[in-house]
C-alpha positions as CSV (number, residue, x, y, z in Angstrom):
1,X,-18.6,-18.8,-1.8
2,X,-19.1,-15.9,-4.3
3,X,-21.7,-16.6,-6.8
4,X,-22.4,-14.4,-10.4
5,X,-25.2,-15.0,-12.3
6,X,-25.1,-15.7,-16.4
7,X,-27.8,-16.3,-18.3
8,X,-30.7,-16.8,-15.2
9,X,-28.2,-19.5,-14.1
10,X,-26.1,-19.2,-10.6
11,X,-22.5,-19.9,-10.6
12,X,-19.4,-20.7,-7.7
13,X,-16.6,-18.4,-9.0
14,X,-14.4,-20.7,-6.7
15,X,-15.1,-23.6,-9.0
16,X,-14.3,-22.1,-11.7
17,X,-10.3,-22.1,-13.7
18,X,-8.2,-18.9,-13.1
19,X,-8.8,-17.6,-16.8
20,X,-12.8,-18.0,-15.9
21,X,-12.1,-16.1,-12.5
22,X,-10.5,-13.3,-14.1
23,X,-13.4,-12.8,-17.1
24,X,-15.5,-12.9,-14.1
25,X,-14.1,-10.2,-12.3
26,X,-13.6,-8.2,-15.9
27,X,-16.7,-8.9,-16.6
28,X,-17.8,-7.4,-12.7
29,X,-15.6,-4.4,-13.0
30,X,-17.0,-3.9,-16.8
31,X,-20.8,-3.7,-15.1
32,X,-19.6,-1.3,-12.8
33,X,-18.2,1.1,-15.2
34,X,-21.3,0.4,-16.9
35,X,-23.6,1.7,-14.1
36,X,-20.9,5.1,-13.0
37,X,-21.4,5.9,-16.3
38,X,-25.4,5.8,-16.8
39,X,-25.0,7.5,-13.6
40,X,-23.1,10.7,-14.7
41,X,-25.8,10.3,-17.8
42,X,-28.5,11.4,-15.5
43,X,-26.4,13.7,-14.0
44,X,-25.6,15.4,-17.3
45,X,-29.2,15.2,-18.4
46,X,-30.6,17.1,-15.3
47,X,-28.4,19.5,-15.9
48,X,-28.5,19.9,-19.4
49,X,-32.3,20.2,-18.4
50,X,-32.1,22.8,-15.7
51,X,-29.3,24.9,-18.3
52,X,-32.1,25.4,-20.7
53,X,-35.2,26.0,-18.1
54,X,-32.6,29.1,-17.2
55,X,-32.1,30.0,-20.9
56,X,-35.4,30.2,-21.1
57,X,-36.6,32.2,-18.3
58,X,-33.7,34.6,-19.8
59,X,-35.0,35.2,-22.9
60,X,-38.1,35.7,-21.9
61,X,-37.0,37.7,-19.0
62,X,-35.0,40.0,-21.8
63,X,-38.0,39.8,-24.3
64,X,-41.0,41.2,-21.5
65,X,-37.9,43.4,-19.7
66,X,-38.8,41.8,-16.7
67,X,-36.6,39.5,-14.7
68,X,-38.7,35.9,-14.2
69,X,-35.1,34.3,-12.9
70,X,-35.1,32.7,-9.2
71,X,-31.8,34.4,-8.8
């Protein structure tokens, strides 16, 4: 029997009406979305991160006219 979990309390989605069962599985699909999305966040960040660590190493590659770059 599929179980979800509100407020620290376990419930039978089974048991539940058909309105209830549907908010449930909104509520499921919601979460997910929830988690993709802090996903691509750290994606993004680490990116965003490495992007300037290059920037960097370029400008101060241009500013000592010597090439610190891992290319």
């Amino acid at each position: 029997m599929p179980k979800f979990k509100l407020d620290d309390k376990e419930y039978d989605v089974e048991v539940l009406s058909a309105k209830a069962q549907q908010l449930t599985a909104d509520l499921q699909n919601i979460t997910a979305r929830i988690q993709e999305t802090n996903n691509m966040i750290a994606i993004l960040t680490k990116a965003k991160r490495a992007y300037i660590a290059d920037l960097k190493s370029e400008m101060l590659s241009a500013k000592a006219g010597f090439d610190f770059g891992n290319d």
